[in-house]
C-alpha positions in Angstrom: 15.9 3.4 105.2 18.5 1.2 106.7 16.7 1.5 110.0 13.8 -0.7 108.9 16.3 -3.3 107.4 17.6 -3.5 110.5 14.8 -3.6 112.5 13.3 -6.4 110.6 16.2 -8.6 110.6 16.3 -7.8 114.3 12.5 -9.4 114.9 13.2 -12.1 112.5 16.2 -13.1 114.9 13.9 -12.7 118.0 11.3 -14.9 116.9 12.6 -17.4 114.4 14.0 -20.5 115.4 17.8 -21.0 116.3 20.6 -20.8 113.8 22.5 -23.3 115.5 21.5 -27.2 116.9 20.7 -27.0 120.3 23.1 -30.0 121.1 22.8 -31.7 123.9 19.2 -31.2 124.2 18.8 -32.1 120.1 21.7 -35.0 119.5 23.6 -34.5 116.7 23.8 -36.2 113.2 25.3 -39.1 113.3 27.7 -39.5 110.0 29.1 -43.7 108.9 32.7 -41.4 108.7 32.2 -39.9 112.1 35.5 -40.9 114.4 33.8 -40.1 117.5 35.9 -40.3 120.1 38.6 -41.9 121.9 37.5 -44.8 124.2 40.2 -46.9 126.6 39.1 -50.5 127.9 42.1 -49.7 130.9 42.0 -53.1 132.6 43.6 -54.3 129.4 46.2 -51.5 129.2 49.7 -52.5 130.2 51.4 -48.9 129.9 53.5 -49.3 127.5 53.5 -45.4 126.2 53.5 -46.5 122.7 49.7 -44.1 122.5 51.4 -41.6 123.9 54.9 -41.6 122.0 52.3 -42.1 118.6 49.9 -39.2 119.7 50.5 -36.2 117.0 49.0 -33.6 119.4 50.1 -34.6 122.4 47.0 -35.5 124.2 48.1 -38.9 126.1 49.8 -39.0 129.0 51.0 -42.2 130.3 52.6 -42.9 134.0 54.0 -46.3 133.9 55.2 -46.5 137.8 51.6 -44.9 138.8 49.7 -47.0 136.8 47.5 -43.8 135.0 46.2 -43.1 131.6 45.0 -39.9 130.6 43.6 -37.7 127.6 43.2 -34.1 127.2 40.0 -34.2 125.0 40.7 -30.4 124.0 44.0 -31.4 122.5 43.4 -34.5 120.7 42.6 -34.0 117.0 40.3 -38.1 117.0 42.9 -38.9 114.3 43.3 -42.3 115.5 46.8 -43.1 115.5 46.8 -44.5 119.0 43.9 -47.3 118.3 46.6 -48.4 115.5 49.9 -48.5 117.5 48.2 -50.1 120.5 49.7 -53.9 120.8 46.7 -54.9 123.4 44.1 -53.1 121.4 42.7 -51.6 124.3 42.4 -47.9 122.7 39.4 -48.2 119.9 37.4 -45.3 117.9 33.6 -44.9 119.4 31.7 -42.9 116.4 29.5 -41.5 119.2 30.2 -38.7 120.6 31.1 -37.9 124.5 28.4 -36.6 126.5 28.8 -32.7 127.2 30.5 -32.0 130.6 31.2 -29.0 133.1 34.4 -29.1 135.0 37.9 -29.5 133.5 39.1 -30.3 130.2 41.3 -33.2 131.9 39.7 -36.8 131.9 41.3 -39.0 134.2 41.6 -43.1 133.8 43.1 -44.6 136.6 44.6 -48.3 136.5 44.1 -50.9 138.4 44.7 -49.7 142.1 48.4 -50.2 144.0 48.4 -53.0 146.2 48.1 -51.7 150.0 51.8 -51.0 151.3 52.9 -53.5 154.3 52.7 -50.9 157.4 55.8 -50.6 159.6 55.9 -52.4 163.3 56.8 -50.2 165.9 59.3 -51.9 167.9 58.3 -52.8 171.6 60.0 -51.3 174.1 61.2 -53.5 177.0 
């Protein structure tokens, strides 16, 4: 008799609706105590490190000398400790979340761009 069980469950799976939110296509609940995610306003950043030295999972990189800010969003557990140890305040909570993505887990912030790097003369021959 465990055939028929089965069998019913089976339809009931085939024609009922979805188990499971269809996100992005139906946006999620948005909750007051929702963190969100991490958002960076970089042209205030002055790469101190202090996010990254502060991160608990290990998510931030920073590159001083290169002038880059980056965040694994697969790593980082949205606890917020970096918005609180940053001294420009340039790291904030968003209690949206990201959009979904295809590609990489790797989200790159550049910096303001390196000034352009004087080109050598060639000397003239005489």
């Amino acid at each position: 008799m465990q055939i028929f069980t089965m069998t019913k469950r089976a339809l009931a799976n085939l024609v009922g609706k979805p188990a499971t939110l269809m996100y992005p296509a139906t946006p999620a609940k948005q909750y007051e105590i929702s963190r969100g995610h991490v958002i960076i306003a970089i042209e205030d950043c002055i790469y101190c490190g202090n996010c990254q030295r502060h991160c608990v999972s290990q998510a931030i990189v920073v590159d001083r000398e290169a002038r880059t800010w980056e965040i694994d969003r697969l790593r980082c557990i949205i606890c917020g400790v970096c918005a609180e140890v940053c001294p420009k305040d340039c790291i904030f909570m968003e209690p949206d979340y990201p959009p979904s993505t295809t590609g990489t887990a790797m989200e790159f912030v550049q910096g303001p761009p390196a000034p352009p790097k004087a080109e050598k003369k060639p000397k003239a021959e005489e």
